[in-house]
mmCIF file of the N, C-alpha and C atoms, coordinates in Angstrom:
data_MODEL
# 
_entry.id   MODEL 
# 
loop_
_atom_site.group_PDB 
_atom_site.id 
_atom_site.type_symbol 
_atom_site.label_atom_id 
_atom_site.label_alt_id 
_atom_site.label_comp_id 
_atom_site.label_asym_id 
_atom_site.label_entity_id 
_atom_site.label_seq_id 
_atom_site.pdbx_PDB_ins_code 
_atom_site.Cartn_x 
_atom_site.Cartn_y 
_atom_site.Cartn_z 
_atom_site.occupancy 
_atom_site.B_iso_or_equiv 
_atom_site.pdbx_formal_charge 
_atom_site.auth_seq_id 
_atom_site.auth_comp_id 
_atom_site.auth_asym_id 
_atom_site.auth_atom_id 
_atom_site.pdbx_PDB_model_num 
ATOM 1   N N  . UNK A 1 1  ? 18.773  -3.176 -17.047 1.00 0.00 ? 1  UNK A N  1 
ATOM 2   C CA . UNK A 1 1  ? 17.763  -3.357 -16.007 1.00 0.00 ? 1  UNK A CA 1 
ATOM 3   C C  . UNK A 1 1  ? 18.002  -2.345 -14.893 1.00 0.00 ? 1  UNK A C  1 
ATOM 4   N N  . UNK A 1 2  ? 16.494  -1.868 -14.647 1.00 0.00 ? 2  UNK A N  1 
ATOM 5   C CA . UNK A 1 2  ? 17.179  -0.828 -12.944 1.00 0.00 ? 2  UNK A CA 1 
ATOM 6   C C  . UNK A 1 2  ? 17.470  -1.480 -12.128 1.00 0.00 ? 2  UNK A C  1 
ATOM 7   N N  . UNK A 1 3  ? 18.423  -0.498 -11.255 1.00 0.00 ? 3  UNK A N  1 
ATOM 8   C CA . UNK A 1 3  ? 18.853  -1.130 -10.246 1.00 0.00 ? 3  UNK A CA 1 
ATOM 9   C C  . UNK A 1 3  ? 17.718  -1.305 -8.875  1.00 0.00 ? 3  UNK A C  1 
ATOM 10  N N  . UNK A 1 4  ? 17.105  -1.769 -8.316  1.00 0.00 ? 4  UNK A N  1 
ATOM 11  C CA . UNK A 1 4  ? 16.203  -1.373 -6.808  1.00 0.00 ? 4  UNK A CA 1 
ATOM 12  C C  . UNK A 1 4  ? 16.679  -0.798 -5.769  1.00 0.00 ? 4  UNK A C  1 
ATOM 13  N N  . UNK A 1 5  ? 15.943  0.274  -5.113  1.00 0.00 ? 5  UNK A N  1 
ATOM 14  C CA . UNK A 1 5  ? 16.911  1.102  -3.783  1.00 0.00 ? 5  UNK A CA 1 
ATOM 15  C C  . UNK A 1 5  ? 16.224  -0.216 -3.245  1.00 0.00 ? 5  UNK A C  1 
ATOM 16  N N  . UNK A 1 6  ? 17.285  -0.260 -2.526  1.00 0.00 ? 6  UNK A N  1 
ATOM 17  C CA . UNK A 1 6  ? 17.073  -0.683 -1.061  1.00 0.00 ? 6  UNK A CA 1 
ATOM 18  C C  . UNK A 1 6  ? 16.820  -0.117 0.192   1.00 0.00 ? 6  UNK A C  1 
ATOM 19  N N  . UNK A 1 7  ? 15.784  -0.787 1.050   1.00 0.00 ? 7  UNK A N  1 
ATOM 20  C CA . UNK A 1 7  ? 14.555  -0.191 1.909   1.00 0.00 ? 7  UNK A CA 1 
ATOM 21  C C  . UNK A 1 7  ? 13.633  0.236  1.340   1.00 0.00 ? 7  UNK A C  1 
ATOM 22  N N  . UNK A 1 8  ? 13.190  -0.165 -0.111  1.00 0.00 ? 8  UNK A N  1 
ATOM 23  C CA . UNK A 1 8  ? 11.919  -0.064 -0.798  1.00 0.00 ? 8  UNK A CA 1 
ATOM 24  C C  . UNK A 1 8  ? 11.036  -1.203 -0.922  1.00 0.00 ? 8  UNK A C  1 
ATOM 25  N N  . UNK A 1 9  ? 9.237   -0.725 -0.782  1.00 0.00 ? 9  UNK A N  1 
ATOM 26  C CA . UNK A 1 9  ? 8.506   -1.789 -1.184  1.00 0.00 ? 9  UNK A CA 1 
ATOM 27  C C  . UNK A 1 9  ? 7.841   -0.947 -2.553  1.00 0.00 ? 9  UNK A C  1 
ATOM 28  N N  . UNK A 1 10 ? 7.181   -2.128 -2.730  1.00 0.00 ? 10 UNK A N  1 
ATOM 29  C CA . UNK A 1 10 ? 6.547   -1.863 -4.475  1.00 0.00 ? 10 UNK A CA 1 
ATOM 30  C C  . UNK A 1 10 ? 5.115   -2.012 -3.638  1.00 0.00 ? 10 UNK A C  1 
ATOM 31  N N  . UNK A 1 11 ? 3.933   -1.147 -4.018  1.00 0.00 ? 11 UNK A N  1 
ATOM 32  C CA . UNK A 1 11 ? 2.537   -1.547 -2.887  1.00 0.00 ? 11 UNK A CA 1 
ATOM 33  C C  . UNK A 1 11 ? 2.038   -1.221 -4.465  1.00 0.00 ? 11 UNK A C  1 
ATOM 34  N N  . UNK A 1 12 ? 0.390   -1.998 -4.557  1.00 0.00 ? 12 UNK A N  1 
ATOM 35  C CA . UNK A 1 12 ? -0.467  -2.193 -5.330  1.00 0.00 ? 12 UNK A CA 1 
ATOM 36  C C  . UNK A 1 12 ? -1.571  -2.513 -4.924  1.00 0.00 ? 12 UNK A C  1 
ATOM 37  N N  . UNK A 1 13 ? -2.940  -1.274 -5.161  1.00 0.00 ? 13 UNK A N  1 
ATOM 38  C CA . UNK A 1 13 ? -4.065  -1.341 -4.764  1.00 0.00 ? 13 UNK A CA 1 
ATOM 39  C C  . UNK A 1 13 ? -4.461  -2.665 -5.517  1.00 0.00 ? 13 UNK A C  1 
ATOM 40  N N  . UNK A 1 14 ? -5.389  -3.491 -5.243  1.00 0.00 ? 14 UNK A N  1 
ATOM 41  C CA . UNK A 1 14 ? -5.964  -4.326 -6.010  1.00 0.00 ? 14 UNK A CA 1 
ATOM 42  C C  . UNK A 1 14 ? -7.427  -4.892 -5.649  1.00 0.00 ? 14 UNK A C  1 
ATOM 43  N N  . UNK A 1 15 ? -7.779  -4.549 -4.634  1.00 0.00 ? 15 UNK A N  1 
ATOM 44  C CA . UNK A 1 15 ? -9.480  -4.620 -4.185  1.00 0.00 ? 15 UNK A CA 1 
ATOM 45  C C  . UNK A 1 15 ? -10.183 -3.458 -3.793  1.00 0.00 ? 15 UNK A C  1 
ATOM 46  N N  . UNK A 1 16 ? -11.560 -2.785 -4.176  1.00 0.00 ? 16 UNK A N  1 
ATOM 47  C CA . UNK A 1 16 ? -11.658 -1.827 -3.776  1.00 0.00 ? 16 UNK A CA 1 
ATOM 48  C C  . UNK A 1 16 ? -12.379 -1.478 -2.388  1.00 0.00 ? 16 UNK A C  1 
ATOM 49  N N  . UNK A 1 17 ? -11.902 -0.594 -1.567  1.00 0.00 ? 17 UNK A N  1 
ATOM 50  C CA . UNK A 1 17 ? -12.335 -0.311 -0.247  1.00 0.00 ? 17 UNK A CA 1 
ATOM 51  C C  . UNK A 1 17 ? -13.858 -0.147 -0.063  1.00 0.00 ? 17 UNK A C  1 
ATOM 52  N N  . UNK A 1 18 ? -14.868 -0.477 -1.062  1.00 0.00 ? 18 UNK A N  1 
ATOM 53  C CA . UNK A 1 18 ? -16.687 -0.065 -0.773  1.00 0.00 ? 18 UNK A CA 1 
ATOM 54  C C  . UNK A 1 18 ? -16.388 -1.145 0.136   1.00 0.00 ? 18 UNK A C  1 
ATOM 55  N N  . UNK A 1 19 ? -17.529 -0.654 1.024   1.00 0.00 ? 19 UNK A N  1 
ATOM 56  C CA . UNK A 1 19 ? -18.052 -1.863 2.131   1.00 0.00 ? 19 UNK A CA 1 
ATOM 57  C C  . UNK A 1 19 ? -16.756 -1.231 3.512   1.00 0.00 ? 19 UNK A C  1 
ATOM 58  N N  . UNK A 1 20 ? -16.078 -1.146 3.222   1.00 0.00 ? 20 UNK A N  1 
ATOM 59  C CA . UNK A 1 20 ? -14.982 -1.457 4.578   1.00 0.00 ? 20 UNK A CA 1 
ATOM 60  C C  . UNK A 1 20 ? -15.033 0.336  5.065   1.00 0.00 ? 20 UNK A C  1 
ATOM 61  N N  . UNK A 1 21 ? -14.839 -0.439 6.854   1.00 0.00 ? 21 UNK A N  1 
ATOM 62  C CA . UNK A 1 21 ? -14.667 1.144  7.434   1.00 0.00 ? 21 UNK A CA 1 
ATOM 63  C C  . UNK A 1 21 ? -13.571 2.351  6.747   1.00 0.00 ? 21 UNK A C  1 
ATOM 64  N N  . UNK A 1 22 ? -14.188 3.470  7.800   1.00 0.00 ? 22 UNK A N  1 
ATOM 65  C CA . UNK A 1 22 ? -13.692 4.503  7.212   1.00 0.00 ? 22 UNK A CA 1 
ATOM 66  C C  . UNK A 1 22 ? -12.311 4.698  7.436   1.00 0.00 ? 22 UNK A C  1 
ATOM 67  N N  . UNK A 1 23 ? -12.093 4.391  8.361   1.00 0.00 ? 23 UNK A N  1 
ATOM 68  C CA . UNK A 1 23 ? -10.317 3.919  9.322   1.00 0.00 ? 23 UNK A CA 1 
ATOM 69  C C  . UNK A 1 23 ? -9.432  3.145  7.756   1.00 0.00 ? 23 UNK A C  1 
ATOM 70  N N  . UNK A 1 24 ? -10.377 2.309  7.295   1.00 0.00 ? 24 UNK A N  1 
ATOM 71  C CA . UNK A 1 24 ? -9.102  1.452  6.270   1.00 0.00 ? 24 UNK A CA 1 
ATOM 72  C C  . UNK A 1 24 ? -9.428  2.110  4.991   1.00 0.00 ? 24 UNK A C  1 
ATOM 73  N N  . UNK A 1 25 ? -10.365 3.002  4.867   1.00 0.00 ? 25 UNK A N  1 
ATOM 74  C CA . UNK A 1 25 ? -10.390 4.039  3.751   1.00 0.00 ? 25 UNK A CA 1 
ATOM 75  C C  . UNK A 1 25 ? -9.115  5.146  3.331   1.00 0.00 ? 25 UNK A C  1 
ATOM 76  N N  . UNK A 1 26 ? -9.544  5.253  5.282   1.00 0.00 ? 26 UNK A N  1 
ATOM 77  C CA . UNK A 1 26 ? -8.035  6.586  5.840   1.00 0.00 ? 26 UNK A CA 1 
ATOM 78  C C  . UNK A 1 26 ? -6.537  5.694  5.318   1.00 0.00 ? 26 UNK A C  1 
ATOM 79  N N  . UNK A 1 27 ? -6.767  4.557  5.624   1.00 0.00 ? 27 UNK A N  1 
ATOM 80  C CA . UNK A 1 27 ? -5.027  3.855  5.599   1.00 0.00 ? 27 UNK A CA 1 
ATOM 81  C C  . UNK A 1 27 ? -4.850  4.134  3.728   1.00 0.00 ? 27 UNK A C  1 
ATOM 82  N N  . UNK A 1 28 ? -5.673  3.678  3.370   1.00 0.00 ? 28 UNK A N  1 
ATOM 83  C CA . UNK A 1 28 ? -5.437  3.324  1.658   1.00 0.00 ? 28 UNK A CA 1 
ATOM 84  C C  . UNK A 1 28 ? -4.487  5.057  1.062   1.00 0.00 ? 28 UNK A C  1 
ATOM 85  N N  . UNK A 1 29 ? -5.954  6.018  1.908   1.00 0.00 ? 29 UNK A N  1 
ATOM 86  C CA . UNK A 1 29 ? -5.300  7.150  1.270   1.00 0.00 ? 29 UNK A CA 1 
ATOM 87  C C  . UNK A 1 29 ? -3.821  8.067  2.390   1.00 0.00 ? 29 UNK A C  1 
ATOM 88  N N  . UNK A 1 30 ? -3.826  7.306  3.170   1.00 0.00 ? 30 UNK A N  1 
ATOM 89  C CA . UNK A 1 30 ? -2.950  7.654  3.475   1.00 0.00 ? 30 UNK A CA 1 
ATOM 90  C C  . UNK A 1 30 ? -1.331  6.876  3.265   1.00 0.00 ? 30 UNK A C  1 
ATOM 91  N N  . UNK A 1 31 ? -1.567  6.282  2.278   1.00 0.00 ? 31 UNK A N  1 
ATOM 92  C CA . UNK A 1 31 ? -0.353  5.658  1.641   1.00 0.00 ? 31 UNK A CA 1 
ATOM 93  C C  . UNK A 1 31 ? -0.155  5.984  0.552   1.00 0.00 ? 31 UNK A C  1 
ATOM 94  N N  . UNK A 1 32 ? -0.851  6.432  0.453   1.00 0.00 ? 32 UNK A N  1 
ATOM 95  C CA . UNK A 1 32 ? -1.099  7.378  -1.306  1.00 0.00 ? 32 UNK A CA 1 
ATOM 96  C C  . UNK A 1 32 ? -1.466  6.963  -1.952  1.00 0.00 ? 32 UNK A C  1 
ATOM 97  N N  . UNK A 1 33 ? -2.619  5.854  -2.113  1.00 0.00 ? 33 UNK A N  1 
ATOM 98  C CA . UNK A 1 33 ? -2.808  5.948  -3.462  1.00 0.00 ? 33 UNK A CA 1 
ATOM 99  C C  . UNK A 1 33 ? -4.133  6.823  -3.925  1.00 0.00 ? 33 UNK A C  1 
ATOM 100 N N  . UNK A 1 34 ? -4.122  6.870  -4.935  1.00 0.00 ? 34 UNK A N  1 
ATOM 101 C CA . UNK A 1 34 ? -5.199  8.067  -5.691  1.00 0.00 ? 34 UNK A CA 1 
ATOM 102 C C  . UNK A 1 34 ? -6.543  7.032  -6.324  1.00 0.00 ? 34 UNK A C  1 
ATOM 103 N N  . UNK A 1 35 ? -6.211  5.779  -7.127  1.00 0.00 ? 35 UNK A N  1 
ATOM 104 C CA . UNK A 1 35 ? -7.067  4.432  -7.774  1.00 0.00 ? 35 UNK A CA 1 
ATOM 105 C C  . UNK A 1 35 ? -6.204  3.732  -7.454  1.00 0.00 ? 35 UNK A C  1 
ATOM 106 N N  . UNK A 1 36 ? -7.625  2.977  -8.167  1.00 0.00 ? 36 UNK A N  1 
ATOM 107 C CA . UNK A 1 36 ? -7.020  1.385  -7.941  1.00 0.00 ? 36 UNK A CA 1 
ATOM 108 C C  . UNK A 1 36 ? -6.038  0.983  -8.967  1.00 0.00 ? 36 UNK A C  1 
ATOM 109 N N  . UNK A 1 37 ? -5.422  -0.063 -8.635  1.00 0.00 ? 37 UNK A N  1 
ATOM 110 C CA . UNK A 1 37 ? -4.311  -0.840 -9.871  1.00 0.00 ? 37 UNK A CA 1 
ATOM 111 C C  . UNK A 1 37 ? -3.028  -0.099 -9.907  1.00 0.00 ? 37 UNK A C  1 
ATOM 112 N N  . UNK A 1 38 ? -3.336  1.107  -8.877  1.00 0.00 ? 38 UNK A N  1 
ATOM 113 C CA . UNK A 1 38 ? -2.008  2.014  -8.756  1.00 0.00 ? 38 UNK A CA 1 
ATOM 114 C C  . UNK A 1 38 ? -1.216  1.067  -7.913  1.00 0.00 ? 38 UNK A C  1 
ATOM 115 N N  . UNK A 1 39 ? 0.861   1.394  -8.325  1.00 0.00 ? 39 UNK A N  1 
ATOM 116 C CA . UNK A 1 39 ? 1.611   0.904  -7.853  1.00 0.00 ? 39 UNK A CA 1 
ATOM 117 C C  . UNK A 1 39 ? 2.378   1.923  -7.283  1.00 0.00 ? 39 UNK A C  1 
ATOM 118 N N  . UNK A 1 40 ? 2.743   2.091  -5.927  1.00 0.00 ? 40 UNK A N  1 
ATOM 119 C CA . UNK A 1 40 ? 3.366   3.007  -5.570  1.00 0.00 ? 40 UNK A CA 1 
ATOM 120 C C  . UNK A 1 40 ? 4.853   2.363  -4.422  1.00 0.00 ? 40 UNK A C  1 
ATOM 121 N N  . UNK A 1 41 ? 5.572   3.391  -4.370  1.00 0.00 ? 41 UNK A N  1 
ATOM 122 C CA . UNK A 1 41 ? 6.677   2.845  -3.634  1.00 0.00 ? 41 UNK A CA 1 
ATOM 123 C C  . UNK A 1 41 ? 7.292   3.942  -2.170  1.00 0.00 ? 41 UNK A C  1 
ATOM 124 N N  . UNK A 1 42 ? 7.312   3.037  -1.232  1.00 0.00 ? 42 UNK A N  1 
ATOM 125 C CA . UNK A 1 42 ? 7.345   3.373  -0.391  1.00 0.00 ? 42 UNK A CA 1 
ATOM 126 C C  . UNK A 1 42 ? 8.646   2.852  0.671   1.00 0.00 ? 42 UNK A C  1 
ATOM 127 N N  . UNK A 1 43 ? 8.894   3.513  1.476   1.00 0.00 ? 43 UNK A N  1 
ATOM 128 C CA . UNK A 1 43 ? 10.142  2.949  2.035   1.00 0.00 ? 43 UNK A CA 1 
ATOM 129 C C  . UNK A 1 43 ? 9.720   2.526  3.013   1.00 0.00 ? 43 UNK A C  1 
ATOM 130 N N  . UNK A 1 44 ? 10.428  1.265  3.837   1.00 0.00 ? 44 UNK A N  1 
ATOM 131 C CA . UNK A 1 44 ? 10.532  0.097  4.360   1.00 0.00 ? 44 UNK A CA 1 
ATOM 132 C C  . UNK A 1 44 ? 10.316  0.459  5.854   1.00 0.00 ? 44 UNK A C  1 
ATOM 133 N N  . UNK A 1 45 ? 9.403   0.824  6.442   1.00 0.00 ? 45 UNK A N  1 
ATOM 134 C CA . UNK A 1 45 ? 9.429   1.276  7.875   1.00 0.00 ? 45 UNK A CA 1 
ATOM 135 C C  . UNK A 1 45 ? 8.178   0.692  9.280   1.00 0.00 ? 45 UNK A C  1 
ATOM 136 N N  . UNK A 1 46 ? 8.880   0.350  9.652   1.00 0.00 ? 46 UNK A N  1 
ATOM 137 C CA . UNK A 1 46 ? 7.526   0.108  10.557  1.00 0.00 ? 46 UNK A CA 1 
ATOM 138 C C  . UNK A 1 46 ? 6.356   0.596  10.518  1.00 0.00 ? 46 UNK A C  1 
ATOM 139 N N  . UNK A 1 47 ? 6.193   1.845  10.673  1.00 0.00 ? 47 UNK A N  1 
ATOM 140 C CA . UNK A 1 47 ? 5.189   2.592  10.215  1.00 0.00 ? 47 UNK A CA 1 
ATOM 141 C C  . UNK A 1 47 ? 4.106   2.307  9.108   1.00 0.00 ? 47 UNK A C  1 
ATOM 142 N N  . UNK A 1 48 ? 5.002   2.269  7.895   1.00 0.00 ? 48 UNK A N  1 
ATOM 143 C CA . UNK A 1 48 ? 4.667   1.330  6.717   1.00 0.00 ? 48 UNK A CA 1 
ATOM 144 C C  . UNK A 1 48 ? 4.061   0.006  6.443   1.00 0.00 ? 48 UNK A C  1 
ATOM 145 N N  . UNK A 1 49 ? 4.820   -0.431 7.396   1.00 0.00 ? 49 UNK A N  1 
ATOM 146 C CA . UNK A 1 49 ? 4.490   -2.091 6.928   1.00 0.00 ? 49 UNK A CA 1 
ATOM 147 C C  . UNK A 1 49 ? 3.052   -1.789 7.986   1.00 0.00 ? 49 UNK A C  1 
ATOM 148 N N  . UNK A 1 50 ? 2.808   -1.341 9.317   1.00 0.00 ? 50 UNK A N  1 
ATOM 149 C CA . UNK A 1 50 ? 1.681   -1.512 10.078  1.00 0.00 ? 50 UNK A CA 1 
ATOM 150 C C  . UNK A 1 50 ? 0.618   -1.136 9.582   1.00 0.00 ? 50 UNK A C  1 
ATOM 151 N N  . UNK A 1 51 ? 0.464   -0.011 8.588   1.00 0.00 ? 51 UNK A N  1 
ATOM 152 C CA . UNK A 1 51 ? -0.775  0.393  7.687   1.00 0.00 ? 51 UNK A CA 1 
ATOM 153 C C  . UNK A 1 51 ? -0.763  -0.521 6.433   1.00 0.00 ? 51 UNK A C  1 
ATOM 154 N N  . UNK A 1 52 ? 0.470   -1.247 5.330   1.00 0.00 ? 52 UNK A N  1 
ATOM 155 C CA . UNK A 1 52 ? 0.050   -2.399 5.251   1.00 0.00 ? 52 UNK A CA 1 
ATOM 156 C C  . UNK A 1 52 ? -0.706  -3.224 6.157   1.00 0.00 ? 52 UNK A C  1 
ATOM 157 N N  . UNK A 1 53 ? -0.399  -4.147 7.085   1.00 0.00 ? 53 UNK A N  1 
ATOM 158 C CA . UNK A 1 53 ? -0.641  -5.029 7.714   1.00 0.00 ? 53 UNK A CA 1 
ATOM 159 C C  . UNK A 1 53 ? -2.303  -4.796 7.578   1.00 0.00 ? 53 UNK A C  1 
ATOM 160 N N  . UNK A 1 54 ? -3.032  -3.413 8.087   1.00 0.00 ? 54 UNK A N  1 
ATOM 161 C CA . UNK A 1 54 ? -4.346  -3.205 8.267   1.00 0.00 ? 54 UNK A CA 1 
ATOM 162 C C  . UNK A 1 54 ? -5.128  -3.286 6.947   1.00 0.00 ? 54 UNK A C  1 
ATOM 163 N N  . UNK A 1 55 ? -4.771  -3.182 5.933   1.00 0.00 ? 55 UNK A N  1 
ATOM 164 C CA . UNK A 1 55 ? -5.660  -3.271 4.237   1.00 0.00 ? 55 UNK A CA 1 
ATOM 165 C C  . UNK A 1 55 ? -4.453  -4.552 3.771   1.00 0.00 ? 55 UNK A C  1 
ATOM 166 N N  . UNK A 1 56 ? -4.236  -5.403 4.252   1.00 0.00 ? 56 UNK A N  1 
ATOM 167 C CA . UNK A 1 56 ? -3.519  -6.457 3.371   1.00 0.00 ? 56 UNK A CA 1 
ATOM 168 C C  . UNK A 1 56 ? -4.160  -7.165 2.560   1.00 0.00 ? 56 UNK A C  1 
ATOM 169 N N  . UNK A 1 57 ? -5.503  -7.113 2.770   1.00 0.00 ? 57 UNK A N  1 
ATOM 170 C CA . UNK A 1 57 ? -6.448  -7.781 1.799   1.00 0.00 ? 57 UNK A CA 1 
ATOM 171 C C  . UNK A 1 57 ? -7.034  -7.180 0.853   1.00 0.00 ? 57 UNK A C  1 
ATOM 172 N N  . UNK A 1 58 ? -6.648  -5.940 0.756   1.00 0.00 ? 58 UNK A N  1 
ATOM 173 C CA . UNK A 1 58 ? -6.901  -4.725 -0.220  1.00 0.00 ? 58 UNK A CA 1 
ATOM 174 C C  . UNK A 1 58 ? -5.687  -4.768 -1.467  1.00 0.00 ? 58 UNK A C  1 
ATOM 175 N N  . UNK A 1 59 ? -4.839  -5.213 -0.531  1.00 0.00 ? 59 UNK A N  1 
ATOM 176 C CA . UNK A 1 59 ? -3.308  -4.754 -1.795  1.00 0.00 ? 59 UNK A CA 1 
ATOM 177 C C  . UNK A 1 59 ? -2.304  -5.964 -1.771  1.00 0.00 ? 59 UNK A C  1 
ATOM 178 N N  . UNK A 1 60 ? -1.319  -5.583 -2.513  1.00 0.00 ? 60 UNK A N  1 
ATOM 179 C CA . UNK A 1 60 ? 0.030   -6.664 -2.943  1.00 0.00 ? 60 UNK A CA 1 
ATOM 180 C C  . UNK A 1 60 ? 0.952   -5.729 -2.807  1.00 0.00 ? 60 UNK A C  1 
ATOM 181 N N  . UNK A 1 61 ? 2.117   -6.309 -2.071  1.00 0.00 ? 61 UNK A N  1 
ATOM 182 C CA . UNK A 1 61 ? 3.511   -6.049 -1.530  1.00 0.00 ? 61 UNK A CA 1 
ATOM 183 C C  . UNK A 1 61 ? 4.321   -6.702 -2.344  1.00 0.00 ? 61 UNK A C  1 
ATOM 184 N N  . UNK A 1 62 ? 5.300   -5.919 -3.150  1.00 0.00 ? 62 UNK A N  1 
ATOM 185 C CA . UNK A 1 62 ? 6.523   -6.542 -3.741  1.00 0.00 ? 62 UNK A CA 1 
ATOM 186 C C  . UNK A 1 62 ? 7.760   -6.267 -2.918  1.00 0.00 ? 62 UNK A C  1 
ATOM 187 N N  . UNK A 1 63 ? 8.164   -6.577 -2.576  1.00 0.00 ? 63 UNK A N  1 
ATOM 188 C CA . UNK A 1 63 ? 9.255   -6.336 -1.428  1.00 0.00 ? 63 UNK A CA 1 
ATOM 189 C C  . UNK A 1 63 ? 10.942  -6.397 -2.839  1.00 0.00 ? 63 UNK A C  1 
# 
């Protein structure tokens, strides 16, 4: 089994941004993702979690 770094999250698009401003368009792609159902990983930062916080209803956090 891998091991997990620590200070990593696991993020996963899972609703798509039609309808919602352009601001939480900007957050989605500015976390990187490219589509939807993408899982990407990101390190653990304030920064981070606050552009989570703004599309939380867009995506899933595996911590």
């Amino acid at each position: 089994m891998a091991k997990k770094k620590s200070g990593t999250l696991k993020i996963k698009w899972v609703r798509s941004f039609i309808g919602c401003p352009r601001d939480m368009r900007q957050t989605i792609r500015g976390l990187g993702f490219r589509r939807m159902q993408q899982v990407i990983e990101r390190a653990d930062t304030p920064a981070i979690r606050g552009m989570i916080d703004k599309v939380r209803h867009l995506v899933e956090v595996q911590e």
